[in-house]
C-alpha positions as CSV (number, residue, x, y, z in Angstrom):
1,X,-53.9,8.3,41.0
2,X,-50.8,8.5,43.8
3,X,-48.9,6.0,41.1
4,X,-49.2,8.7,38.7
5,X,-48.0,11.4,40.0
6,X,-45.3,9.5,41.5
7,X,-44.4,8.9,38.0
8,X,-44.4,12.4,37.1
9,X,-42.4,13.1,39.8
10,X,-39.7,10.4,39.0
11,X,-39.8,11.7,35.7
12,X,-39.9,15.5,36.2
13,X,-36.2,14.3,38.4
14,X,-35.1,12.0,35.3
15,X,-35.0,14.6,33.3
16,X,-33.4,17.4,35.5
17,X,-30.5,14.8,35.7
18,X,-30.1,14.7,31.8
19,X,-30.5,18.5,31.4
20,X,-28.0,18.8,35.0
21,X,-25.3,16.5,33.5
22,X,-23.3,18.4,31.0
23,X,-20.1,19.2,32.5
24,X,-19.8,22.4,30.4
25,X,-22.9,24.1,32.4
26,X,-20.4,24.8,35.1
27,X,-22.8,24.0,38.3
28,X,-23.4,21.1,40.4
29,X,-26.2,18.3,39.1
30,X,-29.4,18.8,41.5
31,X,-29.9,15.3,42.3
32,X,-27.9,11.9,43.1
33,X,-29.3,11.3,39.3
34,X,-27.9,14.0,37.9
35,X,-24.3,12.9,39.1
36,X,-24.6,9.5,38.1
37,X,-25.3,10.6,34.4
38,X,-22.1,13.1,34.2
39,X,-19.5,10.6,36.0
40,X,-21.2,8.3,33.2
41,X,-20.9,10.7,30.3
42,X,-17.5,11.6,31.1
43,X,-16.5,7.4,30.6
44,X,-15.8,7.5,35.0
45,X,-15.0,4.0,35.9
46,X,-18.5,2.3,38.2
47,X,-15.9,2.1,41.2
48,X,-15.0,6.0,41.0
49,X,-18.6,6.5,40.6
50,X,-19.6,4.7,44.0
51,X,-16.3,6.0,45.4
52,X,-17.8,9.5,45.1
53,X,-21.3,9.0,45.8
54,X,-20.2,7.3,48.9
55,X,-17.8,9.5,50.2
């Protein structure tokens, strides 16, 4: 049962990061997730990605 609704949970935050990563909604993604997916969507190179995520 704990697998389970870890899954839910991990998919509950999957899809908050593909509803969070439009750049026209105008706010900030909720999650590390929800970043990933806009840098991706908006063609971001992998090394800006990391460069941003890691500070």
């Amino acid at each position: 049962m704990k697998g389970l609704v870890r899954k839910n949970e991990e998919i509950k935050t999957m899809a908050e990061a593909v509803g969070d990563h439009r750049a026209s909604k105008g706010s900030e993604p909720r999650s590390v997730y929800g970043k990933i997916v806009s840098f991706a969507d908006r063609n971001t190179s992998t090394d800006d990605i990391l460069n941003i995520l890691t500070g």
